[in-house]
N, C-alpha and C positions, 0 to 999 in steps of 0.2 A: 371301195371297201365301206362297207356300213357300222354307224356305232352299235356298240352293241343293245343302249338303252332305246335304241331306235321305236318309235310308235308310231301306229297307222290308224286311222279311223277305219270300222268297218258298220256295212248296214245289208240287213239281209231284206230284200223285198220280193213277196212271195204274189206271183202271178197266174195263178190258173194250177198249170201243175209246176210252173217253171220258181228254179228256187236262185234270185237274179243277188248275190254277193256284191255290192260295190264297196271299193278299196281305194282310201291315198294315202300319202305322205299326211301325219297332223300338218305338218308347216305349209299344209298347201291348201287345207278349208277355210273357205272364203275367198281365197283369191282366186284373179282372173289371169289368165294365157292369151297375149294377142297373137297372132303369125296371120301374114297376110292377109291382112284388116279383116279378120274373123277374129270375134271376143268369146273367151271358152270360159266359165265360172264354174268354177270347184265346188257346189253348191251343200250347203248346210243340209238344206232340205235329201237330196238323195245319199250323200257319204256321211251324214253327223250321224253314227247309233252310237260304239261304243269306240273309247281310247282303249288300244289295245298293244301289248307288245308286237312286233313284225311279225316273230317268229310263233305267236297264237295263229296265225293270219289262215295255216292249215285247217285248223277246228272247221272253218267256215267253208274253206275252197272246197272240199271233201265232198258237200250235200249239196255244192250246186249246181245247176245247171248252166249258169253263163255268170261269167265274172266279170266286172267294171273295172279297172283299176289305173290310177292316175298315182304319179310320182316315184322315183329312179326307184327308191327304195322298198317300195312293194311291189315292181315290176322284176325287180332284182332279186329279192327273194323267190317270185313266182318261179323266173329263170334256173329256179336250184333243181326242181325235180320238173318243170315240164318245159323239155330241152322248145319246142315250138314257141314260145315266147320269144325268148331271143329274134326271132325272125316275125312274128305277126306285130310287133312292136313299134310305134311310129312317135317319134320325136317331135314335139309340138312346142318347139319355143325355146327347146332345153330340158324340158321335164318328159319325159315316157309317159306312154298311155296303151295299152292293150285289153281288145276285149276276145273273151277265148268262149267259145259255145263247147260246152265238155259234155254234154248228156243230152 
């Protein structure tokens, strides 16, 4: 179950015609994820745009074309309306990660 003051980073990065949403957990920008001596960095550079409640998280997923998203709590939300999450979703360490090509 998630708080409800719950916040995520979100960043919109516009590619050609592709409109690329990446998404985390705040508590997870800057840090790293080992699992089987691969180092994963949550990185400033591609998730730091805007602190956002979870539940804005929609405004953005709407217009794009392929979502990024790292941490239980924006995977968990994603999970509410696009039941295929739940299943493209891979556990890296403990934290969720899924990326969804929607257009």
């Amino acid at each position: 179950m998630q708080r409800e003051s719950a916040m995520c980073y979100v960043k919109v990065h516009r590619v050609g015609k592709e409109v690329v949403v990446a998404l985390c957990d705040a508590e997870l920008l800057d840090k790293e994820i080992f699992i089987n001596g691969l180092k994963i960095r949550i990185s400033r550079e591609f998730y730091s745009g805007e602190l956002i409640p979870l539940s804005s998280l929609w405004e953005y997923v709407e217009n794009a074309t392929v979502v990024n998203a790292f941490g239980n709590a924006v995977v968990e939300e994603l999970a509410k309306r696009i039941a295929a999450v739940r299943h493209a979703a891979v556990n890296l360490g403990g934290v969720l990660h899924v990326q969804l090509l929607l257009k």
